[in-house]
N, C-alpha and C positions, 0 to 999 in steps of 0.2 A: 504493500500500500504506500501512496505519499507521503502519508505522515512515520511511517519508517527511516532513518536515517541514513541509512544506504539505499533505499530505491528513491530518495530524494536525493542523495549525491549522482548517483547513476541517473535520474533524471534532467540533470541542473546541465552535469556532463554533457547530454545530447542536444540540451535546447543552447548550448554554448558553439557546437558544432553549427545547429541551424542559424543559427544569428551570422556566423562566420562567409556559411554561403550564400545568404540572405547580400550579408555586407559585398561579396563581391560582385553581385549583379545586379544593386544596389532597387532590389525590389521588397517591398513589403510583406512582413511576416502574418497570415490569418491567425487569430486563435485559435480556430477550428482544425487549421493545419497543426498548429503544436500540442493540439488532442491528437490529433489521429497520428503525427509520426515521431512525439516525446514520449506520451503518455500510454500511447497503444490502444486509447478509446479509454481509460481506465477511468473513471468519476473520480475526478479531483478538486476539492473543496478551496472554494476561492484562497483562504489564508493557507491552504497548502501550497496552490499557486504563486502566490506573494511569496512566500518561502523559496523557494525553488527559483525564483527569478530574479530575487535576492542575490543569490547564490551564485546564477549564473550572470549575473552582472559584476558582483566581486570579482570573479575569473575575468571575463569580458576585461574590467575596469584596470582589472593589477598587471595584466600580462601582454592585453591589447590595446588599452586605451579608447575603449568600445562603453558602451553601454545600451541595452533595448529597452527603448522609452513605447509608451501604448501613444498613437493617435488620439488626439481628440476632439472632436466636433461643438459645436458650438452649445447642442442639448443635448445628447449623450458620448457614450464610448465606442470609439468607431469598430473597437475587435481587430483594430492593427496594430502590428510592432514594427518597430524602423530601426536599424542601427544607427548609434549617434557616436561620431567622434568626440573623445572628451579632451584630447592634445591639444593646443594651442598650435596652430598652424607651423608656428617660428620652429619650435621643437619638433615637428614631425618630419619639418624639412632637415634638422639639425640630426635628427638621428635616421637619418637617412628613407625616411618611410614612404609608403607610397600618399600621391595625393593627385587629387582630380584636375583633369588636363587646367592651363589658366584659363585660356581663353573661353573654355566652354564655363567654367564656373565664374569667369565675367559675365557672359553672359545669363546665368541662372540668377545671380546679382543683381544686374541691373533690371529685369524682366520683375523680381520680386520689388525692386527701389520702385520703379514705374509705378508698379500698382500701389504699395503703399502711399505714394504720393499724391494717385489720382482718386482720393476716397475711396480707395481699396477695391478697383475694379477698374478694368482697364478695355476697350474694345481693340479687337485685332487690327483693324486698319491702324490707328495710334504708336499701339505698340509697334509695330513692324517696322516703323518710318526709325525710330530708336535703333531695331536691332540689326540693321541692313552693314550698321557699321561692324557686327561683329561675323560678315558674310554670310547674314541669314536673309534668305528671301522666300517668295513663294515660292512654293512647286511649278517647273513650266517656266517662271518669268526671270529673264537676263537681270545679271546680277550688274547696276554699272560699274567701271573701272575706279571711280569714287569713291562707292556704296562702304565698302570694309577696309576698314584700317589697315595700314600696311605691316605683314607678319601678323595679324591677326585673325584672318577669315579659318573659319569653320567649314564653310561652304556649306554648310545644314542646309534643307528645306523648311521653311518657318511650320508647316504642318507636321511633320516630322520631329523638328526639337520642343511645341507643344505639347504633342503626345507623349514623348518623351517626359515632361514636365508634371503634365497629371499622371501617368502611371506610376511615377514615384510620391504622388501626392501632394507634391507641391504647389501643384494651381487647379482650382475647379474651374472647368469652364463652360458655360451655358450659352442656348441658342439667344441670337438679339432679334426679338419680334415685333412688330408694327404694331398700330393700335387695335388689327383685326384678330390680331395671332397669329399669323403668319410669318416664317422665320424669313429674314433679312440676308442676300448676299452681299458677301465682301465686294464693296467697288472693284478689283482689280480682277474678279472673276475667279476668284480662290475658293468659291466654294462656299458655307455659310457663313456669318458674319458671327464672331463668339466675343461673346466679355468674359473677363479672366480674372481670378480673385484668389488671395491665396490660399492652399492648404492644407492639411493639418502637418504635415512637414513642416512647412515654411516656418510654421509658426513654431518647432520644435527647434529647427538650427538656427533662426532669422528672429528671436524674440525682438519687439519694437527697440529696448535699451541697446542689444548689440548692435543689430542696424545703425542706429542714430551713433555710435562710436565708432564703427566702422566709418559713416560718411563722412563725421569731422575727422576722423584720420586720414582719411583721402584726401581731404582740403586742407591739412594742415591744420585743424584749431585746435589751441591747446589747454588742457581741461581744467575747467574753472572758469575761463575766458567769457569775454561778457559777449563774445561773436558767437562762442561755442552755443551759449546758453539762448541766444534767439536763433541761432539756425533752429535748436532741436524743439525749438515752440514752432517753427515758422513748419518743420517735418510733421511734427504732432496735428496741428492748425489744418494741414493739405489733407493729413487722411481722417482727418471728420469732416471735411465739409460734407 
């Protein structure tokens, strides 16, 4: 049973494996999956579960620098797990570790900044005009010589690195409909027109506090500062209106 102490270590063991290959294909974990291939179906009592994931988060935490945090939605519990980096970037580079391409995590950056800024929702025509510089365009439509920063194009397809974007959770995104309900095409002929919001990831590695440090790190303001302190009202201010 779980609440045994060895088929609770033996259990921690295998949900530390799942989290591991979770983390390299960087897709989200069901709970129903870590019934059926931790637990073996076996009815396991929620604080047996909390135990156990405990457990395998200590491992995770002391050896990887891992932790598996639950989704969570706005009114309940999504029943997803995520791998979450707990290293400071600086250190992971420093101990040689792996880390996610730049340019494409510029991009997941800047696509999350947008929408925080735009009241927390953003329409694909908008966005796209942003991410052209990091070589993302439509499906089908010429990229210009312009469009992407030099050494930096991805060459993605903007439907592509979306999808890409919500399968990992990061952005929800929904059709844009007229006042009749009929769903709205993308002026450029891309297909349906989507507004993009972030989720329950984003909100897991992207909390508002690091955000708003990360941006004044990028611009230079240094903490305390009375410039620091009205950007990050001026950031707060953009995603309420």
């Amino acid at each position: 049973m779980a609440d045994d102490p060895e088929t609770a270590r033996r259990y921690a063991a295998k949900l530390v494996r799942m989290a591991l290959f979770a983390e390299s294909s960087r897709t989200p974990i069901k709970r129903q999956d870590i019934g059926q291939k931790v637990f073996g179906n076996e009815r396991v009592t929620p604080s047996a579960f909390q135990k156990i994931l405990g457990a395998a988060n200590e491992e995770l935490g002391n050896v990887f620098g891992l932790k598996l945090v639950e989704l969570t939605t706005a009114k309940s519990s999504s029943k997803l797990f995520v791998v979450k980096n707990t290293l400071p970037a600086e250190l992971r580079l420093a101990a040689g570790l792996h880390t996610d391409d730049p340019a494409l995590m510029g991009a997941v950056f800047m696509t999350l900044t947008l929408i925080y800024v735009h009241a927390g929702s953003i329409k694909d025509d908008e966005l796209l005009g942003f991410l052209r510089r990091f070589g993302i365009k439509r499906e089908g439509v010429q990229l210009n010589a312009d469009d992407a920063d030099a050494g930096n194009s991805l060459g993605l397809g903007y439907n592509t690195f979306m999808r890409e974007l919500e399968k990992q959770k990061y952005i929800v995104r929904t059709n844009v409909k007229n006042a009749q309900g009929v769903d709205l095409q993308a002026p450029d002929g891309g297909g349906p027109l989507m507004t993009n919001a972030w989720g329950p990831r984003a909100e897991v590695e992207f909390p508002p506090e690091s955000l708003h440090n990360a941006l004044c790190k990028l611009y230079g303001m240094a903490p305390g500062s009375a410039e620091r302190d009205e950007f990050v009202k001026a950031l707060q201010s953009a995603n309420q209106i």
